[in-house]
N, C-alpha and C positions, 0 to 999 in steps of 0.2 A: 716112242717118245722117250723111254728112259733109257733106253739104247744110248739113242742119241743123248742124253745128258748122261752118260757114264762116259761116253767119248771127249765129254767139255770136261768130267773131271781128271781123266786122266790126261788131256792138254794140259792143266793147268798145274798138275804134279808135274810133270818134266819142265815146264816153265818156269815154279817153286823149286826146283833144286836147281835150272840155272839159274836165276837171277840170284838164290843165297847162298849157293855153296855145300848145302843141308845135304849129307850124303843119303838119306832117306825120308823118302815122302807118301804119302799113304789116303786113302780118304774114300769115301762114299757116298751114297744118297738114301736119306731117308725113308724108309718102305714106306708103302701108302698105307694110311690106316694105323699106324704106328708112331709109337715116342722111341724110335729108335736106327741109329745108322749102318747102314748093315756095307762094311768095308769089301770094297770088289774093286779096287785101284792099287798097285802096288809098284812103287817103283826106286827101285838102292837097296829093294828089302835083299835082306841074305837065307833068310828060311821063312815058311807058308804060315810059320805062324798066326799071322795077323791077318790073311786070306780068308774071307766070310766070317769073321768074327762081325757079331752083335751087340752093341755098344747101345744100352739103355740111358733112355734121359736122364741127368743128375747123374749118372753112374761113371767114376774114370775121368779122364781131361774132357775127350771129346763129349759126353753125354753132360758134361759143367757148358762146355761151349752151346749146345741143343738148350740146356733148359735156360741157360742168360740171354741166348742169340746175342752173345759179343766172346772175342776173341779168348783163350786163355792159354797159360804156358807155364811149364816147372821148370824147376832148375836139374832135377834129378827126379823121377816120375818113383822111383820105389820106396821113396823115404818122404815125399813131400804131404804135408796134411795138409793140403788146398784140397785134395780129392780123395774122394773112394779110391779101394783097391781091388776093385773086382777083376781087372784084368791084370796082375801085376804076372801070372805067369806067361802070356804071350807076349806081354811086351819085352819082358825080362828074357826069356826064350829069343827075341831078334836083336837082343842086347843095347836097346835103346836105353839114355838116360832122359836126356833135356829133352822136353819134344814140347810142341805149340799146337795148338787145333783153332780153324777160325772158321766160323760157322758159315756158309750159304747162303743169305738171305733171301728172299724172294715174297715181295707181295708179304711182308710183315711174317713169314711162317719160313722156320729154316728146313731147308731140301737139300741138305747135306753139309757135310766136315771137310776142311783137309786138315793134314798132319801134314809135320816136317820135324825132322831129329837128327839130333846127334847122339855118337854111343859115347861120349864123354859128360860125365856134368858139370855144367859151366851155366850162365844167363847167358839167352840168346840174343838179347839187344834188341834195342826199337827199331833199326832198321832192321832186321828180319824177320820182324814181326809186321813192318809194314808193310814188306814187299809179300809174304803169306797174306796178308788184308787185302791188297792189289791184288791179286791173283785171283784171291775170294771172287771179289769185285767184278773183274771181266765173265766169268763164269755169269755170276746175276746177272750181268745184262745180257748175256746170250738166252738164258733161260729165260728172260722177261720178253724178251723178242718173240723167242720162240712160241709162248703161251700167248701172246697178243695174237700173231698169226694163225696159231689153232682157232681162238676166240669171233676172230674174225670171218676165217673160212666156215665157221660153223655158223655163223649168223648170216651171212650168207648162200648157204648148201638150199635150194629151194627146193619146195616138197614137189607134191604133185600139181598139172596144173590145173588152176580151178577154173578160168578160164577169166575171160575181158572183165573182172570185177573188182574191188577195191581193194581186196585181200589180194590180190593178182599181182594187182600196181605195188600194192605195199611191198612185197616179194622183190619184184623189178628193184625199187629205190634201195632196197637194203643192199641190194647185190652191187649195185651203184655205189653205195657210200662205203662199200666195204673193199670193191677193187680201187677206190680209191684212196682210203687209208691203207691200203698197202703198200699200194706205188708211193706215197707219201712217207712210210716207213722202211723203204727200203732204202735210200742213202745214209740211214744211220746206221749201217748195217757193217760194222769194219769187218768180216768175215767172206771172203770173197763166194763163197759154197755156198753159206747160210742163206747169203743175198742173192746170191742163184735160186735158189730154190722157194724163196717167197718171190719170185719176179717168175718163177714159172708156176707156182700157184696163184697167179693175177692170174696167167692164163688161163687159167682151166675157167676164172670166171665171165671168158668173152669167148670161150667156146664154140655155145651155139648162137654165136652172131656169125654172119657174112665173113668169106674169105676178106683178107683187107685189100683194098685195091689201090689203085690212085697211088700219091705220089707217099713215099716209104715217111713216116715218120719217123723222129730222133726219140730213145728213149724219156727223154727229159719235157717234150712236146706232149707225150702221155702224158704223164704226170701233170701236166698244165691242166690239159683239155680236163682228165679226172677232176683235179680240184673243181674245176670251173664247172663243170656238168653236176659236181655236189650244191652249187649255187656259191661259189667261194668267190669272193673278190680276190683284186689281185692283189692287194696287204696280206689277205689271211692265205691264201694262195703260196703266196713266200714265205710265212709265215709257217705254215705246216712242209714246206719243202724246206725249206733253212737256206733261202737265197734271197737278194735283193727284189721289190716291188718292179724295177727293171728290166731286170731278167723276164722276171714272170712275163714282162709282155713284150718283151722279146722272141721270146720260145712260143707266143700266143699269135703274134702276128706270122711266125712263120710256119707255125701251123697252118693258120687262115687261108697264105700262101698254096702251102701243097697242096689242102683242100680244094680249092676254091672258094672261102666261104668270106664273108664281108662282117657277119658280124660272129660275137662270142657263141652265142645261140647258134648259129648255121655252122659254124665251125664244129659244136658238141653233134649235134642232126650227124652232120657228115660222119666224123668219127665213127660213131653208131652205124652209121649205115655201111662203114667202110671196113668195119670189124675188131677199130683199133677200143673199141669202151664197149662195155656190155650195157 
């Protein structure tokens, strides 16, 4: 998992220097267990100086950005009393002056920095500060996706079974409500990869249901049938898909279609038996 969010931060540095121009951009993620960013992104740098440096809270620009969780920026980072100087010789070693850091947010707790600099001093401007904000930004909602879908697959994950009893069923319905808030969260997903791979961990939770047979379902007809096997009307149905009450039973009647099924109930039955819903 932090693989994969070292890979959202360093997208989001090459993004941060094109959208501003910033010939260097830099940033990391938060260790676990710690008030501090431990830098493993590097990109315009010209020497390793700033390569796994540890950046304590309060301490420096970015440990100002950690303990405010909101943006901060100097004009010249060796001479500025907005911050500590605890790292003045690595920065000063890759010959940065101006630089910005904008926090991470996630779930109210910051899970990492970027930087973006220039080796001149000058103010960077509210537009470059915004588009470092924006950049921030997309990064959080990947991360927040990301941690929904751990949240979810784990609420899901069923133990041993205990056999035809109510803790059994209970099991069954979570796993139910949880392949179905996925498929429900997967069109918000602008990451074409990302959204691959929460749409093949639905699978894994219709597994060991029945090969699917019968007539081939449309992605988006899952999603229906899911909501509606959660007990979802078709308001809230469209509602957690982010389309029209229309659609929704559109996509519902033609399900019923390749089914066979007549009604909303015999339509989810079928599904189930047909291997497209756990």
């Amino acid at each position: 998992m932090r693989e994969a969010d070292a890979v959202e931060i360093r997208g989001a540095l090459a993004r941060l220097r094109r959208a501003t121009g910033l010939p260097v951009a830099f940033g990391g993620l938060v260790e676990p267990g710690r008030r501090r960013v431990r830098i493993s992104e590097l990109s315009g740098t010209a020497t390793p100086a700033l390569s796994s440096l540890a950046v304590t809270s309060g301490n420096g620009l970015g440990g100002r950005a950690v303990a405010l969780a909101r943006p901060c920026a100097v004009t010249d980072y060796s001479v500025s009393r907005q911050i500590s100087h605890e790292y003045d010789a690595p920065v000063a070693a890759e010959g940065l002056r101006a630089v910005l850091a904008v926090p991470v947010v996630v779930r109210r707790r910051v899970r990492g920095v970027l930087y973006g600099a220039l080796r001149s001093a000058q103010p960077l401007g509210d537009r470059t500060l915004g588009l470092a904000v924006q950049a921030a930004r997309d990064v959080e909602q990947t991360l927040v996706v990301r941690e929904e879908v751990g949240e979810l697959l784990a609420a899901a994950r069923p133990g041993p079974d205990p056999g035809p009893d109510p803790a059994s069923r209970a099991v069954r319905e979570q796993v139910r409500e949880a392949h179905a808030a996925l498929r429900a969260l997967a069109p918000r997903i602008a990451d074409p990869a990302l959204r691959t791979e929460l749409l093949e961990a639905c699978a894994l939770l219709t597994a060991g249901a029945a090969p699917a047979t019968g007539g081939r379902l449309a992605p988006r007809e899952v999603d229906v049938l899911a909501c509606v096997a959660g007990g979802a009307t078709n308001a809230v149905a469209a509602e957690q898909l982010g389309v029209t009450a229309e659609t929704v039973k559109g996509y519902l009647r033609s399900a019923m279609r390749k089914l066979g099924a007549h009604t909303r109930g015999q339509a989810v039955v079928a599904a189930r038996r047909a291997g497209w819903l756990p």
